[in-house]
C-alpha positions as CSV (number, residue, x, y, z in Angstrom):
1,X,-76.2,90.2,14.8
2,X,-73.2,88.4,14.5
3,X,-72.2,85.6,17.2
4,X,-70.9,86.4,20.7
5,X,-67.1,85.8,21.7
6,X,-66.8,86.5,25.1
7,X,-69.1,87.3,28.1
8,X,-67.4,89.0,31.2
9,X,-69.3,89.2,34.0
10,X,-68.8,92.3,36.5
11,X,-69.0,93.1,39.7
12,X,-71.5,95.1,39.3
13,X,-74.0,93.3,38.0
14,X,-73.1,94.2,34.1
15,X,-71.9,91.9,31.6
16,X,-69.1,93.7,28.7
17,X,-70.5,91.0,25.5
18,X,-68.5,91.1,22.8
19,X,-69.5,90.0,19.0
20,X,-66.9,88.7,16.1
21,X,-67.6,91.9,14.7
22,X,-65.6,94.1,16.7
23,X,-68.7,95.4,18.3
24,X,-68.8,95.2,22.3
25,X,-72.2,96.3,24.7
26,X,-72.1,96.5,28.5
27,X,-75.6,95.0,29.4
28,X,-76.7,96.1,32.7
29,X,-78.5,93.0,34.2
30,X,-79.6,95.1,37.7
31,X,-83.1,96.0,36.7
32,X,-83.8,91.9,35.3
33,X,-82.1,91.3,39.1
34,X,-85.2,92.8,40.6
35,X,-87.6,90.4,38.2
36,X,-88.6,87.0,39.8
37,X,-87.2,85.7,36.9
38,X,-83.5,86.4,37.4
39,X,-83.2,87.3,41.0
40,X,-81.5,83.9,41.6
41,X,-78.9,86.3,40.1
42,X,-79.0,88.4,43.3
43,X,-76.1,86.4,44.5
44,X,-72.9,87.5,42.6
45,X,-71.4,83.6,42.6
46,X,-74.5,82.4,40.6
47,X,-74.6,86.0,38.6
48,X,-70.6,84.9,37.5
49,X,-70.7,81.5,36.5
50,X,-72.1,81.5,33.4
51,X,-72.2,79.4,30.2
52,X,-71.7,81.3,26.9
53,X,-73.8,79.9,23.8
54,X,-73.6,81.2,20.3
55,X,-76.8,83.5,20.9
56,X,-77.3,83.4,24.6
57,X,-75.5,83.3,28.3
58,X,-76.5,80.7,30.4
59,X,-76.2,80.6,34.1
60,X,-77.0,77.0,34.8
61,X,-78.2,75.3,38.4
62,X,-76.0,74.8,41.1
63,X,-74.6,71.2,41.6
64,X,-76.5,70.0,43.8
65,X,-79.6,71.9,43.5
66,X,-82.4,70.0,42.3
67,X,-85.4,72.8,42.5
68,X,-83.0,75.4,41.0
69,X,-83.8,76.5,37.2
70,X,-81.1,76.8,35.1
71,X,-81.4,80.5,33.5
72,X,-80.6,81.7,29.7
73,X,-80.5,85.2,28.3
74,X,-80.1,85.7,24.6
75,X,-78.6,88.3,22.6
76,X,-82.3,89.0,21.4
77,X,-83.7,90.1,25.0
78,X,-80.2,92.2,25.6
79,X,-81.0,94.2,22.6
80,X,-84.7,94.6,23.4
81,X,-84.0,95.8,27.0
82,X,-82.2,98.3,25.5
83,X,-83.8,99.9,23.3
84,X,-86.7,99.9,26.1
């Protein structure tokens, strides 16, 4: 998998990733939402300020919030969700 340019975050919960390939998926982060994992996510202003690293998007704390986990998703758990 080559490395991930860009991460747009929707309004709907989805993020459009796109690879220096060419190649673009639209990763539909709902069904993690309802996890106890990600449902920090639940609340669109934390789901859009995100962090992109070469093989992951990273929505860290709040400023401000000490008992708040930062949260990372790589490009490896995208693909496994979807081929689930």
């Amino acid at each position: 998998m080559s490395k991930m340019l860009s991460v747009t975050p929707n309004d709907d919960y989805t993020l459009l990733v796109e690879f220096e390939d060419g190649n673009k998926i639209v990763f539909d982060m709902k069904p993690l939402i309802k996890t106890i994992q990600y449902a920090a996510l639940g609340d669109l202003t934390r789901f859009k300020d995100i962090k992109l690293e070469e093989k992951a998007v990273c929505w860290p704390a709040p400023k401000g919030e000490k008992n708040v986990v930062p949260l990372r998703l790589t490009v490896d758990n995208m693909l496994f969700k979807i081929r689930e």
